[in-house]
C-alpha positions as CSV (number, residue, x, y, z in Angstrom):
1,X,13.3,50.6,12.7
2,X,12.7,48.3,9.9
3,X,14.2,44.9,10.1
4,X,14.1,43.5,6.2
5,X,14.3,39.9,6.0
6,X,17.1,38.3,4.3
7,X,18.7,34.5,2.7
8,X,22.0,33.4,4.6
9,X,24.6,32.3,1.9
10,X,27.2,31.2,5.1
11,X,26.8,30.3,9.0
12,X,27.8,32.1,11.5
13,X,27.5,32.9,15.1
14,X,26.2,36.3,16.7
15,X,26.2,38.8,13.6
16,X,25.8,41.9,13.0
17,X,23.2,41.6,10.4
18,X,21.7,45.3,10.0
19,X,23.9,48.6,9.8
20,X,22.1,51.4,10.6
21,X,24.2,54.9,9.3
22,X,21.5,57.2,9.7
23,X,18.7,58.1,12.8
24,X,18.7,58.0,16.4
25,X,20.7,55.4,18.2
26,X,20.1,53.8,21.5
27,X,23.0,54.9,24.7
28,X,23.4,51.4,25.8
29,X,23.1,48.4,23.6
30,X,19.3,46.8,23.8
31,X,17.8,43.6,23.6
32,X,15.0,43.6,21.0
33,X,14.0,40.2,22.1
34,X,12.5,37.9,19.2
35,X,12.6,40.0,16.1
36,X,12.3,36.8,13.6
37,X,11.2,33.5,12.4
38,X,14.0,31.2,10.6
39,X,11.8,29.7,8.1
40,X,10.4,25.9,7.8
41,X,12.7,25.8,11.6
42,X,10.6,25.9,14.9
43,X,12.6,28.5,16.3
44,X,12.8,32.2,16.7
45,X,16.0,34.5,16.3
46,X,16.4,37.6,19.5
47,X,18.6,40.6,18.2
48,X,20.2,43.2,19.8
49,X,20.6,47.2,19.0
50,X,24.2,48.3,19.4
51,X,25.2,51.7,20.4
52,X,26.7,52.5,16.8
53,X,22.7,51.5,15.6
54,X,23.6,48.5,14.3
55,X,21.4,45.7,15.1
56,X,23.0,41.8,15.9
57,X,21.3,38.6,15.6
58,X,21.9,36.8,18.8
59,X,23.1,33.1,18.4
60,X,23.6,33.1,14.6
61,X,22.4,31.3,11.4
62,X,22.8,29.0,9.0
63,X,23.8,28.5,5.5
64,X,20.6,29.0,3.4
65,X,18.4,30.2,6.6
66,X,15.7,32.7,5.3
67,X,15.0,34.9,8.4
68,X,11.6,36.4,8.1
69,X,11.4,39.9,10.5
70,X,8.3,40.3,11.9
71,X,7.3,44.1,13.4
72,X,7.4,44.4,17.6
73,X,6.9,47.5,19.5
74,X,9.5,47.4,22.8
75,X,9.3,49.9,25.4
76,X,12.7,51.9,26.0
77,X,14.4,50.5,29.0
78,X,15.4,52.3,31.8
79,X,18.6,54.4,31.9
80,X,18.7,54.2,27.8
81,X,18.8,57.5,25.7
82,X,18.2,57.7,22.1
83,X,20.5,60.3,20.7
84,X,20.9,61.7,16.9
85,X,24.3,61.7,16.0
86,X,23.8,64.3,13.4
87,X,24.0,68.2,14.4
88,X,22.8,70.7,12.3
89,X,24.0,74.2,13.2
């Protein structure tokens, strides 16, 4: 999945950032782990995939954060399925 980076205009805590409405999506929520740099901040933001393929940026941001996404590869955790919501018959 591609993660764009973005500009904050308001703060707020965990959000749902990214909504995904088309491709696979994960059976059980996953933690991405750090997925982004907030910029000219010393800190790195962790995000989670939701079931509904959505992703969440844990712990939040602030008004006028830039969040620069950086690419990571994860391995698929045990017990989760990735599933295509979309049947063609």
């Amino acid at each position: 999945m591609d993660l764009s980076s973005f500009r904050s205009t308001v703060k707020v805590g965990d959000y749902t950032v990214w909504l995904f409405k088309a491709g696979v999506k994960p059976s059980r929520t996953v933690g991405l782990g750090c997925v982004a740099n907030v910029n000219g901040v010393a800190y790195g933001k962790q995000a989670r995939w939701n079931t509904d393929g959505s992703v969440t940026i844990i712990g939040g941001v602030g008004s006028s954060d830039i969040v620069q996404c950086f690419q990571r590869i994860i391995p698929v955790p045990d017990g989760v399925e990735f599933r295509n919501p979309l049947r063609i018959d």
